[in-house]
C-alpha positions as CSV (number, residue, x, y, z in Angstrom):
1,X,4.3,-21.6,10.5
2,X,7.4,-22.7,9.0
3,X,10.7,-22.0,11.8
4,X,12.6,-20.2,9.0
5,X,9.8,-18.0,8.2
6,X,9.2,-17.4,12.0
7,X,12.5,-16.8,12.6
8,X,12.9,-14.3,9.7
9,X,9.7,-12.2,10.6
10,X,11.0,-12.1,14.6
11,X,14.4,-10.9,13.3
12,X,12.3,-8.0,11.3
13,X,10.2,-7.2,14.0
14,X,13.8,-7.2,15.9
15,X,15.4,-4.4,13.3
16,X,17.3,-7.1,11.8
17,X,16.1,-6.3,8.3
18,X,19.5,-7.4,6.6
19,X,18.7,-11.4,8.5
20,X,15.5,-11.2,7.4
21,X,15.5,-10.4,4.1
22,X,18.0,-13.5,3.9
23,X,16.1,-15.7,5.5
24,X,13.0,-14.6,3.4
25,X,15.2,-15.0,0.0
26,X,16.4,-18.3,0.8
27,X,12.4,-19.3,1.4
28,X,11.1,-18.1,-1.9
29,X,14.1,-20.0,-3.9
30,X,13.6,-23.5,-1.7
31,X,9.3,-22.3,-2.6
32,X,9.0,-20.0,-5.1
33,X,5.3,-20.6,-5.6
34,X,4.4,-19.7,-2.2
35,X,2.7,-16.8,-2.3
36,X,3.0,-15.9,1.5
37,X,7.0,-16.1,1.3
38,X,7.1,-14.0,-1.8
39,X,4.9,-11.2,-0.3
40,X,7.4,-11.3,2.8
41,X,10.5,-11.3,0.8
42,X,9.3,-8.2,-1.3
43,X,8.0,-6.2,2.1
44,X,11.8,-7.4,3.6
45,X,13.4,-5.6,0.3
46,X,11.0,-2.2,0.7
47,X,12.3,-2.1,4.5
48,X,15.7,-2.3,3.0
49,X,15.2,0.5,0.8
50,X,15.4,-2.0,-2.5
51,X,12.6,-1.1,-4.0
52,X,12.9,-2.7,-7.5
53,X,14.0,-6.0,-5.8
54,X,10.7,-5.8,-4.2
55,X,8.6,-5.4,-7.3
56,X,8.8,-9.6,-8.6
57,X,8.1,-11.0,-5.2
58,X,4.9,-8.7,-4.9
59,X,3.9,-9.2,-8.0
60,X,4.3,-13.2,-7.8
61,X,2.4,-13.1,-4.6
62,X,-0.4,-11.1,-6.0
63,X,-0.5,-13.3,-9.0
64,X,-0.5,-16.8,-6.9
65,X,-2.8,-15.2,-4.5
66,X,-2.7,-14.6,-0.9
67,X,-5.2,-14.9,1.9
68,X,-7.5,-11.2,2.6
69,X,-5.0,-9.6,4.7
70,X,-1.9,-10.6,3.1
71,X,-3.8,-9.4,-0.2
72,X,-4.2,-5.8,1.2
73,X,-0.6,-5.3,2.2
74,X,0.7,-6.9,-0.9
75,X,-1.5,-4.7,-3.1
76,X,-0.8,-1.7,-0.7
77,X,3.0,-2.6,-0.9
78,X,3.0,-2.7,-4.9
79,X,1.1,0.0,-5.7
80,X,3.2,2.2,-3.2
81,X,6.8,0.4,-4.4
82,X,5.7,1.4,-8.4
83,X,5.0,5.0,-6.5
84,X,8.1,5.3,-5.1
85,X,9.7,4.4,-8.5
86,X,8.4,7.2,-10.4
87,X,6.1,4.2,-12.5
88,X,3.1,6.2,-11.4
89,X,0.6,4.5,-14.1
90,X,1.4,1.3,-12.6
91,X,0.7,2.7,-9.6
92,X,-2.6,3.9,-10.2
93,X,-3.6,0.5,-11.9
94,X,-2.9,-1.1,-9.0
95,X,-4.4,1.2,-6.2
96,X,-7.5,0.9,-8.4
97,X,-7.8,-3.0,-8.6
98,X,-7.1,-3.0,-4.4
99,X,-9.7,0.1,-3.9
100,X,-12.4,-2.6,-6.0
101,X,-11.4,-5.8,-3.9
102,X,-10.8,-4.1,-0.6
103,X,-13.2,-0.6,-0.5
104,X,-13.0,-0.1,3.3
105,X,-9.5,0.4,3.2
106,X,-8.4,3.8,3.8
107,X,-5.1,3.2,3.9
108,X,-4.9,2.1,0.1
109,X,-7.6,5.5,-1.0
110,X,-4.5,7.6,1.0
111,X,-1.6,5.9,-0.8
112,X,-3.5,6.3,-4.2
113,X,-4.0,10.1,-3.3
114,X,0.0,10.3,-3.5
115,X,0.0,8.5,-6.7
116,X,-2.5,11.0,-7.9
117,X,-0.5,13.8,-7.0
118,X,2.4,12.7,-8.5
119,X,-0.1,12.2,-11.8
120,X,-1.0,16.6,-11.2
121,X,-4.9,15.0,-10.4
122,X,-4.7,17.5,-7.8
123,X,-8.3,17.7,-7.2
124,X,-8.9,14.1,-7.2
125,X,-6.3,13.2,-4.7
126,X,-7.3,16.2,-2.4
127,X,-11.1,15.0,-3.0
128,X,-10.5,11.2,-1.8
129,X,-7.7,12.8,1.1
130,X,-10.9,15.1,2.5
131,X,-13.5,12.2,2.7
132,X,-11.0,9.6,4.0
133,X,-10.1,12.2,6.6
134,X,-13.5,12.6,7.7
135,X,-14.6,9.5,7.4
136,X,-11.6,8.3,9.9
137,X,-11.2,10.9,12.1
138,X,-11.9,11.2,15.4
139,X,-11.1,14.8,16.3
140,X,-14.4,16.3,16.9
141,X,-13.3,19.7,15.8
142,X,-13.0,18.6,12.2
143,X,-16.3,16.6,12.9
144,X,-18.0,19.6,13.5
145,X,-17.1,20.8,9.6
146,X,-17.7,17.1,8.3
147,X,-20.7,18.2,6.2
148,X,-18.9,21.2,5.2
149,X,-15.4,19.5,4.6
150,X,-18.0,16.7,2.5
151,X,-19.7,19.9,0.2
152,X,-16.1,21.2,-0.7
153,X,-14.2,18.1,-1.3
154,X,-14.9,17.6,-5.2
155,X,-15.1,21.7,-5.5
156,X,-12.0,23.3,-4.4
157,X,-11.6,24.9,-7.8
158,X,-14.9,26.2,-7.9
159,X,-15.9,29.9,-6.1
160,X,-19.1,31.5,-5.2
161,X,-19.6,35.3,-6.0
């Protein structure tokens, strides 16, 4: 690992998110085709609250390509960054794309729920909420009402009379 990219991730890990994200700028201009520094500037910005700095480096470290696990958070971290900025389409176009590369990840299915919210797809974003919740959970009370809580997730408008 590069000792400026070390140095910038322990200062993060530190609460020194002000050094890092220098450290992490100065990377991607000295490499700025290196994917891996790119998604690490753009998560240092979204710790700083700087949102729409973050969107460039995310997106050029999608677009160079990252290893699996740097993928996830990057595509996690875009689609949740376009969220927070009200560009909720964008959002949704990019939850989808990670939900088809990465399906076992239920952190990306919750983060698209909020996107789907903030779209009014109520009912979608309660439905994929209810199966990731029992599908993670470990609370054996809710287990007990997985099949139920499975029935009712894609008909909570629907009654019986």
């Amino acid at each position: 690992m590069n000792n400026k990219l070390g140095k910038a991730l322990a200062l993060r890990k530190n609460g020194n998110h002000k050094e890092s994200n220098e450290l992490l700028s100065e990377l991607v201009k000295e490499f700025p085709d290196d994917a891996l520094y790119n998604y690490q500037c753009a998560w240092s910005f979204d710790i700083l609250g700087e949102e729409e700095k973050a969107v460039p480096f995310y997106e050029n470290a999608i677009k160079i390509g990252l290893p699996s696990k740097d993928m996830e958070g990057a595509v996690l971290g875009l689609g949740s960054t376009y969220r927070a900025l009200g560009e909720y389409e964008k959002s949704k176009e990019t939850f989808l794309k990670g939900m088809e590369l990465f399906p076992d990840n239920h952190v990306i299915k919750v983060f698209y729920s909020m996107t789907l919210y903030n779209l009014k797809e109520h009912s979608q974003a309660m439905e994929l909420l209810l199966k990731c919740l029992i599908n993670t959970t470990n609370d054996n009370e809710i287990l007990s009402y997985k099949r139920a809580l499975n029935f009712y997730s894609d008909k909570l408008d629907q009654t019986w009379k």
